[in-house]
C-alpha positions in Angstrom: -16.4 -9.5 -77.1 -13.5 -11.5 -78.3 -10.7 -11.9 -76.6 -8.0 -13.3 -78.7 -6.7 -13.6 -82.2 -8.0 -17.5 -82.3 -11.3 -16.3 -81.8 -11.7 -13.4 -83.9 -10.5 -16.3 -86.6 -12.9 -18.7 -85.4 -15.4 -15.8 -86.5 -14.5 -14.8 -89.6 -14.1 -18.4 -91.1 -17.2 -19.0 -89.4 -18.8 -16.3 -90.9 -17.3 -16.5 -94.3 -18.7 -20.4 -94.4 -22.1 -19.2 -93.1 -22.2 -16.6 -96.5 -20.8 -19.0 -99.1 -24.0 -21.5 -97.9 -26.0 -18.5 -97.7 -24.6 -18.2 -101.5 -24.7 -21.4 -102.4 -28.7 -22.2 -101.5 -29.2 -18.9 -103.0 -28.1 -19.9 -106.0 -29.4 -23.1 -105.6 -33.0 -22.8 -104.3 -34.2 -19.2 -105.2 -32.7 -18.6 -108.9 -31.6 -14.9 -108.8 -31.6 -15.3 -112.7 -35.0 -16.2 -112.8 -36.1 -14.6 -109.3 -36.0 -10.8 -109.2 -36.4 -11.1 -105.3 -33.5 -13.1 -104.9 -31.1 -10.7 -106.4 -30.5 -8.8 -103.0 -30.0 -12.1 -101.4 -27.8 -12.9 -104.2 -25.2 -10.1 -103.6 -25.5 -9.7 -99.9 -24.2 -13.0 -99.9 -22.0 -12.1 -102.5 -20.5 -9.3 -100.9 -20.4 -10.8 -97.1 -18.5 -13.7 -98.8 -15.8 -11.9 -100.3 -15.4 -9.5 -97.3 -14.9 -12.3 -95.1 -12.4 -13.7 -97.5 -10.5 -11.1 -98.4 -10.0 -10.3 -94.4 -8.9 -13.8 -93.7 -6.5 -14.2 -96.8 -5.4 -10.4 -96.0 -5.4 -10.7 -92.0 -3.0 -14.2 -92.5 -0.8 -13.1 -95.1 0.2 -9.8 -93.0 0.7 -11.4 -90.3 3.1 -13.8 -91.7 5.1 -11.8 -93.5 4.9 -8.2 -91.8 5.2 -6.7 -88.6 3.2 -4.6 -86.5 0.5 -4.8 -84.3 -2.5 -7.1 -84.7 -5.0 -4.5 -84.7 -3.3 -2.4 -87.4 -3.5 -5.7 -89.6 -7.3 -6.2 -88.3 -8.0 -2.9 -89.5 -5.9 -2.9 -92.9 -7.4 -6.8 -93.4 -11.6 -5.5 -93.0 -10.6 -2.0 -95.3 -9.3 -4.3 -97.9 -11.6 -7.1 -97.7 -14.7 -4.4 -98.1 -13.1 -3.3 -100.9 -12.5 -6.5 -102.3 -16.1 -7.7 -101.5 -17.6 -4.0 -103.5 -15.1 -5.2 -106.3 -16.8 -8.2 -106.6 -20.7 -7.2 -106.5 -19.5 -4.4 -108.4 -17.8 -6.8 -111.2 -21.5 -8.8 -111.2 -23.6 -6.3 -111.5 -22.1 -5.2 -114.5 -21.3 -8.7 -115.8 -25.4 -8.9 -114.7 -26.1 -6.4 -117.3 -23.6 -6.9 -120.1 -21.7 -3.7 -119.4 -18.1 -5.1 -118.1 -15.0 -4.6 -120.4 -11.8 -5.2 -119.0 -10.7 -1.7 -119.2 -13.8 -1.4 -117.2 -12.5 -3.1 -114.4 -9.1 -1.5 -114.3 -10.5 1.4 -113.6 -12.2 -0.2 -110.6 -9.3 -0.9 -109.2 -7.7 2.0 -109.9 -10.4 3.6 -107.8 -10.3 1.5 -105.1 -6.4 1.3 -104.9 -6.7 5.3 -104.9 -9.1 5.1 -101.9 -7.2 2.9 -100.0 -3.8 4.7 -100.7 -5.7 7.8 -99.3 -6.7 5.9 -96.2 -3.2 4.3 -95.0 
């Protein structure tokens, strides 16, 4: 479907814009605090934002400062920036219901830096 690196670009900023207004008027207009409905809303946004992110910052900085092939830096770039968006929705829902600690969170990444060592 895409046909160059400009374009899968074009659709991940455009994407990642698209989910922090998704974010944004959910915050906004539905009240997730208030709003039990919105919640889903809430971190599907959530999530989709920091995905799309974490892939961009990830996608640009490898290939900048590493070598390889794009599509090895495509895949590392969306495996990361899933992790980084479940990080994130993981971190609020907690936050959400007053269980985060810090050491909490460590271990969340621990986790997820174990998963992705076991994947590369």
């Amino acid at each position: 479907m895409f046909s160059s690196v400009k374009s899968h670009y074009f659709a991940f900023i455009l994407g990642t814009l698209l989910s922090l207004a998704s974010l944004a008027s959910t915050v906004w207009y539905l009240h997730p605090v208030k709003n039990s409905i919105a919640l889903p809303a809430y971190y599907l946004s959530l999530f989709l934002f920091f995905t799309g992110f974490g892939i961009i910052f990830g996608l640009t900085v490898r290939r900048a400062f590493f070598e390889g092939t794009y599509i090895k830096h495509l895949t590392a770039s969306v495996r990361q920036g899933v992790f980084l968006g479940l990080l994130a929705v993981i971190t609020f829902l907690l936050l959400s219901n007053r269980l985060f600690h810090w050491w909490v969170f460590l271990i969340l990444v621990f986790i997820f830096f174990i998963i992705e060592f076991l994947l590369s």
